[in-house]
C-alpha positions in Angstrom: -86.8 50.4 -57.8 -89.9 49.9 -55.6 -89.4 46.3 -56.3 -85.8 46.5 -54.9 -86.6 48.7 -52.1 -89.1 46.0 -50.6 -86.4 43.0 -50.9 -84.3 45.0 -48.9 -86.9 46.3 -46.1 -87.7 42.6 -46.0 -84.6 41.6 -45.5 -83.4 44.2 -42.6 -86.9 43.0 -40.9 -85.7 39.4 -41.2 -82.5 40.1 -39.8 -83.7 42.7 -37.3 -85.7 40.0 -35.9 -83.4 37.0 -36.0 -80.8 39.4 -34.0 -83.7 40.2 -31.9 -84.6 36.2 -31.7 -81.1 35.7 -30.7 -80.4 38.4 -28.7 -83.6 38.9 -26.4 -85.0 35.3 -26.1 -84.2 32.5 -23.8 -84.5 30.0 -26.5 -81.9 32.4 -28.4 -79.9 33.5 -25.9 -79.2 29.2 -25.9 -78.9 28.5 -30.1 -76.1 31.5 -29.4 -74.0 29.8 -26.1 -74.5 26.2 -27.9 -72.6 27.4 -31.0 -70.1 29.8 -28.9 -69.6 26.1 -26.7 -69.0 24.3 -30.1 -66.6 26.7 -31.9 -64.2 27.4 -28.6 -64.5 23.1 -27.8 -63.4 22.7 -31.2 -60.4 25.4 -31.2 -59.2 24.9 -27.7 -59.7 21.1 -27.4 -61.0 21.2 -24.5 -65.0 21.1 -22.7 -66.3 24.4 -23.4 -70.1 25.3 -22.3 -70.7 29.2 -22.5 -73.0 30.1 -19.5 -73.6 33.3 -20.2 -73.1 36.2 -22.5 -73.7 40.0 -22.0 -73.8 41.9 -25.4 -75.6 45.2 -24.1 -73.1 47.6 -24.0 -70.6 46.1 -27.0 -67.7 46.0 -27.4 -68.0 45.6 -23.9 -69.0 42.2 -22.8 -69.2 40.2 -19.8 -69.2 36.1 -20.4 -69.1 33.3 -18.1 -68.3 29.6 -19.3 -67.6 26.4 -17.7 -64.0 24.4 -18.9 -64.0 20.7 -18.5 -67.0 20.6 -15.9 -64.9 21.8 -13.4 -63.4 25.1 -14.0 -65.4 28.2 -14.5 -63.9 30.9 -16.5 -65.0 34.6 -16.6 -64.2 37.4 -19.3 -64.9 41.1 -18.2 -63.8 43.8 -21.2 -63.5 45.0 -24.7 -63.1 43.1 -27.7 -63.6 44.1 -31.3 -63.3 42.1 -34.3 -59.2 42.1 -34.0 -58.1 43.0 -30.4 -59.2 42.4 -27.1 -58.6 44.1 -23.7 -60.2 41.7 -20.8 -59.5 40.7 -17.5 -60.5 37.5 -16.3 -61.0 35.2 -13.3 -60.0 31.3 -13.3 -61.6 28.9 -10.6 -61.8 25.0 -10.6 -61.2 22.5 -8.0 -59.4 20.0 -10.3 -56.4 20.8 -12.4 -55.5 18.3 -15.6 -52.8 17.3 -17.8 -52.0 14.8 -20.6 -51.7 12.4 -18.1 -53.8 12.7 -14.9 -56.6 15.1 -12.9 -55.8 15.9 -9.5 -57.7 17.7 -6.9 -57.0 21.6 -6.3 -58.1 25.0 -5.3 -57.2 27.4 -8.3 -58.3 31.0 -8.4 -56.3 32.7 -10.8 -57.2 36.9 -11.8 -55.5 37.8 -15.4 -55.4 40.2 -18.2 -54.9 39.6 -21.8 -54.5 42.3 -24.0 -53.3 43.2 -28.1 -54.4 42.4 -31.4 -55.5 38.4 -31.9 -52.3 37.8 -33.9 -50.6 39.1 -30.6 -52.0 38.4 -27.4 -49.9 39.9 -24.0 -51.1 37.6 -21.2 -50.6 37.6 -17.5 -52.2 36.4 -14.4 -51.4 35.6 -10.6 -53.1 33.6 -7.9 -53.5 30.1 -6.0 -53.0 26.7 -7.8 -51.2 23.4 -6.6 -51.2 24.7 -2.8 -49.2 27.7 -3.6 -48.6 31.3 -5.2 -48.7 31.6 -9.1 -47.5 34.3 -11.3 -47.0 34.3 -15.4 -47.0 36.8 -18.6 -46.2 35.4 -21.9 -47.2 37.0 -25.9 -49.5 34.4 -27.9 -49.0 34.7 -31.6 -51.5 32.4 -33.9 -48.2 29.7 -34.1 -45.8 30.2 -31.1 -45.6 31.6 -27.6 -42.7 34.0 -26.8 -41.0 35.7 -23.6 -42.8 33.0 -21.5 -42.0 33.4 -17.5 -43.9 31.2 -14.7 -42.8 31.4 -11.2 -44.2 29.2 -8.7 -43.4 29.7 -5.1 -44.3 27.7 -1.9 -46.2 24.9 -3.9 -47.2 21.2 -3.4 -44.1 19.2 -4.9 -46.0 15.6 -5.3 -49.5 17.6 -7.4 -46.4 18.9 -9.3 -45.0 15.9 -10.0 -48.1 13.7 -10.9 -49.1 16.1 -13.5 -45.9 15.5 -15.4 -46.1 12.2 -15.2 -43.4 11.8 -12.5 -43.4 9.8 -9.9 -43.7 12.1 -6.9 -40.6 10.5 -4.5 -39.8 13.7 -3.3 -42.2 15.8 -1.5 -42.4 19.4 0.3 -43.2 22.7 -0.8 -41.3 23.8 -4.2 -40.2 26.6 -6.1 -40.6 26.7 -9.9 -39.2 29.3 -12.6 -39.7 28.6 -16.2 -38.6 31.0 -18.7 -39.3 30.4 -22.6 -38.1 32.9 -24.5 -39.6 30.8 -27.8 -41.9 27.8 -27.9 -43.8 26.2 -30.7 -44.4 23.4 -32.6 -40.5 22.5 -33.6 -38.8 24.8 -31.4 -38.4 25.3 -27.8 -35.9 27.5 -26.1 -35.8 28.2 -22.5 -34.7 27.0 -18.9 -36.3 25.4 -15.7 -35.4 25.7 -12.4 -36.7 23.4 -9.5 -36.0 24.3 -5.6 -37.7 21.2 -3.2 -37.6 21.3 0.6 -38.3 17.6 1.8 -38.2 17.0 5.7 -38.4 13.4 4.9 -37.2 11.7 2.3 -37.3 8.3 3.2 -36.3 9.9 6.9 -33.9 11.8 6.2 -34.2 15.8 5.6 -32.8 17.1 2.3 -33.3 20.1 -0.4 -32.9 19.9 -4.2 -31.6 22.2 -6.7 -32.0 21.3 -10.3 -31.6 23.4 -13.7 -32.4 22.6 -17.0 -31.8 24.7 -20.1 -33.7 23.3 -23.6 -33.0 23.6 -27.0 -35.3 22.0 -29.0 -34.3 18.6 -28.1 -31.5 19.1 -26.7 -31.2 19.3 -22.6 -28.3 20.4 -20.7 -29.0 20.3 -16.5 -27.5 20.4 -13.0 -28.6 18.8 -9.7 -27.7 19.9 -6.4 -29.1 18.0 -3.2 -28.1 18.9 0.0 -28.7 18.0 3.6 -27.1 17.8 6.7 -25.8 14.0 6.0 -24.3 13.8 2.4 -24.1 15.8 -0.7 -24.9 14.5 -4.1 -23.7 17.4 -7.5 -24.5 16.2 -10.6 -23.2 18.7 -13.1 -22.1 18.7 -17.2 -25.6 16.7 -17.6 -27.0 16.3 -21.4 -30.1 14.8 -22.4 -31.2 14.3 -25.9 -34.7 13.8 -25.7 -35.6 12.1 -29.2 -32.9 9.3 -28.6 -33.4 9.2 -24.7 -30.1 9.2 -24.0 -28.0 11.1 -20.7 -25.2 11.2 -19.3 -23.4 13.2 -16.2 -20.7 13.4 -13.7 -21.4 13.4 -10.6 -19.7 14.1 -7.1 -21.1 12.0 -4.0 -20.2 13.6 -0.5 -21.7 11.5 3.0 -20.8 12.2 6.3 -22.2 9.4 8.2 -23.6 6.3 6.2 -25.3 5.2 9.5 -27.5 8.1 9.1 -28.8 6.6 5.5 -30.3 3.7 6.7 -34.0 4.4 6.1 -32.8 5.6 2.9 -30.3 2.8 1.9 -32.2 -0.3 3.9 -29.5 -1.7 5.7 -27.2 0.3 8.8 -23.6 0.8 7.1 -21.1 3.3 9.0 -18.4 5.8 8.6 -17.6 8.1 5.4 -17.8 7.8 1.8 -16.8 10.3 -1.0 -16.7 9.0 -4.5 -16.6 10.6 -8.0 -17.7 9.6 -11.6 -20.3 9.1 -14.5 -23.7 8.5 -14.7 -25.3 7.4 -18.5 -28.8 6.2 -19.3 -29.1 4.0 -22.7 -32.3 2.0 -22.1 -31.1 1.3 -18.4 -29.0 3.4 -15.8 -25.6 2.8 -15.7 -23.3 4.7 -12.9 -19.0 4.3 -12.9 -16.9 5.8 -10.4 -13.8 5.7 -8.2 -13.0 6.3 -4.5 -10.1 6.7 -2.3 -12.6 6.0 1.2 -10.7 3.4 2.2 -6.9 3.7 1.8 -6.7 2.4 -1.6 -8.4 2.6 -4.8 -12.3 1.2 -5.0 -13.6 1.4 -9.0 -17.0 0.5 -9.3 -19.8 0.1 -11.9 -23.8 -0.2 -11.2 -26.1 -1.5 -14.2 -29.3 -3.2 -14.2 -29.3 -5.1 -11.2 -25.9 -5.2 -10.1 -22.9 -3.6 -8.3 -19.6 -4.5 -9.6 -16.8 -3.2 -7.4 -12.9 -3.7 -8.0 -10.4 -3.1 -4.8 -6.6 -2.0 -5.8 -4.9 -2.3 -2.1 -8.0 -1.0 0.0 -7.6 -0.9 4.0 -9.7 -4.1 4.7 -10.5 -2.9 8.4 -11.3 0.6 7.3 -13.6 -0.9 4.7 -15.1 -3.7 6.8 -16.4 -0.4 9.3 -18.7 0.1 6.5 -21.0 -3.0 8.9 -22.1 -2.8 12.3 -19.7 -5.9 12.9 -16.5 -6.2 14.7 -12.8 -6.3 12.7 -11.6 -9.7 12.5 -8.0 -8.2 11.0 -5.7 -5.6 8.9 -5.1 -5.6 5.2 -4.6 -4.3 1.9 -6.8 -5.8 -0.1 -7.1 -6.6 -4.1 -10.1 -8.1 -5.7 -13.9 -8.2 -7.0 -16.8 -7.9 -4.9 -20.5 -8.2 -6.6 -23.7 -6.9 -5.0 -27.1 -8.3 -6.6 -29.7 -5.3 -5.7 -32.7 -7.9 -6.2 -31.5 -11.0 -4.7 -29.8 -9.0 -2.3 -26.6 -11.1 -2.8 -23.3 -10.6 -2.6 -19.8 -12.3 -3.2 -16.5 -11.3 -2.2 -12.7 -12.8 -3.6 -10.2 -10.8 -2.9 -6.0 -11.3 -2.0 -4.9 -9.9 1.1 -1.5 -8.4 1.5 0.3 -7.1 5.0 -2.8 -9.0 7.1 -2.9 -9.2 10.8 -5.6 -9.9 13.1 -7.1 -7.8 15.6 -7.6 -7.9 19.1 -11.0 -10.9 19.6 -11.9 -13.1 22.5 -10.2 -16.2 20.0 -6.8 -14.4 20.0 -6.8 -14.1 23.9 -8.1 -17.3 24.4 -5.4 -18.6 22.1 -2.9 -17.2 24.0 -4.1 -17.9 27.2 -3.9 -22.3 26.0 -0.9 -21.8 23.9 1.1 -18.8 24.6 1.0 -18.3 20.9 0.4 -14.2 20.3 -0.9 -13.9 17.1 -0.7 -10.3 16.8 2.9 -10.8 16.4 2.1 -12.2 12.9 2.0 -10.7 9.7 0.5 -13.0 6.6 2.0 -11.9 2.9 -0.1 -14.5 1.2 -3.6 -14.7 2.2 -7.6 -14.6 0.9 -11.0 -14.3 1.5 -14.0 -15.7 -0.5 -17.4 -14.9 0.7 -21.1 -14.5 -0.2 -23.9 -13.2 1.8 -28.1 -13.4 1.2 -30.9 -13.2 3.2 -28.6 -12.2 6.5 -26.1 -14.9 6.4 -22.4 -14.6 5.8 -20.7 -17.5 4.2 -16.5 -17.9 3.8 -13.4 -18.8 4.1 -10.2 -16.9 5.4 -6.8 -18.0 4.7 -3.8 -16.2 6.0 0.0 -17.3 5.3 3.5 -16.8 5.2 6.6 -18.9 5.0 6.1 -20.2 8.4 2.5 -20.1 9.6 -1.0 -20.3 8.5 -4.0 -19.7 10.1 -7.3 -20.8 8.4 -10.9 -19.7 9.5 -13.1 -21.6 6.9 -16.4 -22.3 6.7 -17.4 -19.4 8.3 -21.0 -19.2 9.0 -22.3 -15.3 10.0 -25.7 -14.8 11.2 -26.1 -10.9 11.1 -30.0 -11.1 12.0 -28.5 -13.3 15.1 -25.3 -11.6 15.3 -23.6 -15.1 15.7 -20.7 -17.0 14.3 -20.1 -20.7 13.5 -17.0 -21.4 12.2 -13.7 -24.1 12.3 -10.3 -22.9 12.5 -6.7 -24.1 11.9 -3.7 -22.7 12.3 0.4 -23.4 13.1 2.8 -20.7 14.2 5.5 -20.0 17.0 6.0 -23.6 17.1 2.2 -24.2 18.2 -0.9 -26.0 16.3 -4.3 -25.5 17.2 -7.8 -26.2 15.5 -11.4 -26.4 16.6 -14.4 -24.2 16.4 -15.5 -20.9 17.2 -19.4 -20.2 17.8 -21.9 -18.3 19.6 -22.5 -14.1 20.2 -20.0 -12.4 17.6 -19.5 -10.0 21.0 -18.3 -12.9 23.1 -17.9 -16.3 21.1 -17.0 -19.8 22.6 -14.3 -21.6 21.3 -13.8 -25.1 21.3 -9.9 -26.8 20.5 -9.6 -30.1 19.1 -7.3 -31.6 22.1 -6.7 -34.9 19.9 -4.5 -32.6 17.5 -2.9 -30.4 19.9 -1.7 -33.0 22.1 -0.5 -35.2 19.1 1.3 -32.0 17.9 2.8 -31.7 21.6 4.1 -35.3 21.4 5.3 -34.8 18.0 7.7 -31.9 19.5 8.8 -33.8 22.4 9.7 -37.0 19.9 11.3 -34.4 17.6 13.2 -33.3 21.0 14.5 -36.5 22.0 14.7 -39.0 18.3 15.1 -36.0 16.0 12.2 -35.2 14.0 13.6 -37.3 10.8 13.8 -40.5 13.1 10.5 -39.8 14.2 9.2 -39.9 10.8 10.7 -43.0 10.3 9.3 -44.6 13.0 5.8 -43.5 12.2 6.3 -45.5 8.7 6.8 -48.9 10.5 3.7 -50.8 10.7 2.1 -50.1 13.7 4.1 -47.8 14.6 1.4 -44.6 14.8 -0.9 -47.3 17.5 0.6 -46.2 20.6 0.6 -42.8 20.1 -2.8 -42.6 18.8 -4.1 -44.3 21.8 -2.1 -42.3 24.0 -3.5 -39.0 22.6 -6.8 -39.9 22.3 -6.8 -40.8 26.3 -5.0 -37.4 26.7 -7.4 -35.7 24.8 -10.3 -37.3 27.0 -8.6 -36.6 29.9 -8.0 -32.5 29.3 -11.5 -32.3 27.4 -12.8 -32.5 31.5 -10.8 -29.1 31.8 -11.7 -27.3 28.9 
């Protein structure tokens, strides 16, 4: 027995002193916050250094550490060996996710109380330029009830730490409730409020909600402001195929208003409706009645596809700063390259009639010809536009009259025209060339042709216009009146 009872004085001397060692000593005091450090690095995955720890009055302790070199953590309270009750203070100037550090103030007072196996934790304070407030219970596997409400806080830092890009900035409101999250299973909703006074300068706010199931998203997204509104509602996201889809309902008031936002000045209203999908790339489909008729349309990868169905060509020709050149109901494709910025227009125009320009008055000022009067049944226009410049050809008809304007050259950095014209109606021909300000253009006629035409007519008057065809098939028989026009046309050039 006296044997026995010296191993175990020995041994509660040994121990004694290595608590003692540990406890009282500098050198101890540092094996003690090196192995703390080691043990929470290695379950929190994270930088851990244990500064300090206060033992004197256990189970009440006091314990400072340092998380990732930049935040310091303290812990003020009781824990035993199965339950805690602590309050503790969170400051850093740097916050951190999976996929970037930024810059910012936290300060963040908590409490975390209950068994280990079922922690109740809540705090409140500063982070990411705003106010912060959260409670959720941590189990050893899963987190449950979680609630986070973020108020007044910096949208971009938001952003960046998700990984997003931040194109919308302003001050933010966040709620995210979980009411189950863990390894396989997530179950909860997100609701983001943004208040941007300049989005690519314009002012707008968005309203977005997300509800998860596991993998499963369903959303909305409102965004309002005092030029257009965009809702995107019936949104699903499956987020292990990354696949979407939405509808959407697109609402603007003035497009001349957009164009910081859309890069070029386009005017008037435009309300469409349709589908949005994402499949490797975005694809958007949708119809509008804007313009009189019916406009279906279809972005993907680069381009715009857009099909007319009897659209008011005037109405839809406001969409540019440029003047009306006539009336229609037009039928046909457009395509709009978003890269190359390229465009290209063939369309049919029914019921066409040109507007009031300074070529109409000049024509009938020369001629007497009104061209208002006239209404073309079959008619087209091909264009294409890059870099600025307009390039086409219009051709109006009916039974009795045509009137070309073909290769049509539109300058809208220079806002001028270049462009030839033809045309024969009310017993009158005309062609030449229109050029100059698109305001106030010059035209030039081609007096050969108009005075040839005029002879024509008077022949036609006196021989009958089938013995004046004859005539013009003897040999010869074109000389004179060629050199009679041309000499005319010199002549009444001096005038024009």
């Amino acid at each position: 027995m006296s044997t026995l009872f010296k191993y175990f004085i020995f041994t509660v001397i040994l121990f004694s002193t290595i608590i003692l060692y540990l406890l009282y000593t500098p050198l101890g005091n540092k094996n003690i916050y090196d192995y703390a450090s080691y043990i929470l690095s290695k379950k929190s995955g994270l930088w851990v250094e244990v500064k300090s720890i206060e033992l004197g009055q256990y189970p009440h302790i006091i314990t400072e550490m340092n998380i990732e070199r930049k935040a310091k953590l303290t812990l003020k309270g009781v824990i035993d060996n199965d339950s805690l009750d602590i309050n503790y203070t969170l400051t850093s100037e740097c916050i951190a996710s999976d996929v970037c550090k930024i810059d910012d103030n936290i300060d963040i007072l908590g409490h975390a109380k209950g068994p280990f196996s079922r922690l109740n934790i809540s705090g409140k304070g500063k982070a990411l330029d705003g106010n912060v407030t959260y409670h959720f219970l941590k189990y050893t596997d899963k987190v449950e009830d979680l609630n986070i409400i973020m108020h007044d806080v910096n949208s971009s830092k938001l952003l960046t730490l998700l990984g997003q890009d931040a194109l919308i900035k302003g001050k933010a409101d966040v709620t995210i409730d979980f009411s189950l999250m863990n390894k396989n299973t997530k179950e909860g909703s997100i609701t983001y409020d943004v208040r941007d006074n300049n989005f690519s300068g314009i002012p707008l706010n968005l309203h977005t909600k997300v509800d998860i199931i596991n993998m499963k998203h369903t959303f909305i997204i409102d965004i309002t402001s005092p030029y257009l509104k965009l809702n995107i509602s019936k949104g699903h996201y499956d987020q292990e195929k990354k696949l979407a889809d939405a509808f959407y309902i697109l609402d603007v008031n003035d497009l001349s208003q957009l164009e910081t936002l859309l890069g070029s000045k386009y005017l008037g209203r435009f309300y469409a409706m349709g589908e949005m999908k994402y499949d490797k790339y975005m694809t958007i489909s949708g119809l509008s009645k804007s313009y009189g008729g019916m406009i279906d349309y279809l972005f993907e990868k680069d381009g715009l596809h857009v099909k007319l169905e009897a659209v008011s060509f005037l109405d839809f020709m406001t969409i540019f700063p440029y003047p009306p050149m006539l009336t229609a109901d037009a039928t046909g494709d457009i395509y709009y390259n978003f890269i190359q910025k390229t465009m290209v227009v063939n369309t049919t125009l029914e019921n066409a009639k040109v507007v009031h320009t300074k070529l109409i008055d000049v024509i009938h000022k020369k001629s007497g010809v009104d061209m208002r009067k006239e209404t073309f049944d079959n008619s087209v226009l091909d264009a294409s536009y890059h870099n600025g410049l307009l390039l086409g050809d219009i051709k109006l008809r009916n039974k009795k009259s045509h009137l070309f304007l073909t290769s049509i050259l539109l300058d809208t950095n220079q806002s001028t025209i270049n462009a030839y014209f033809d045309f024969n109606m009310q017993k009158q021909a005309f062609s030449g060339k229109v050029h100059g300000s698109i305001d106030d253009p010059e035209v030039n006629l081609d007096m050969q042709k108009l005075i040839r035409y005029q002879m024509d007519k008077q022949l036609d008057s006196m021989l009958g216009k089938k013995n004046r065809q004859i005539m013009e098939k003897i040999p010869m028989g074109n000389a004179a009146k060629d050199v009679a026009t041309g000499m005319g046309a010199s002549f009444i050039g001096i005038f024009f």
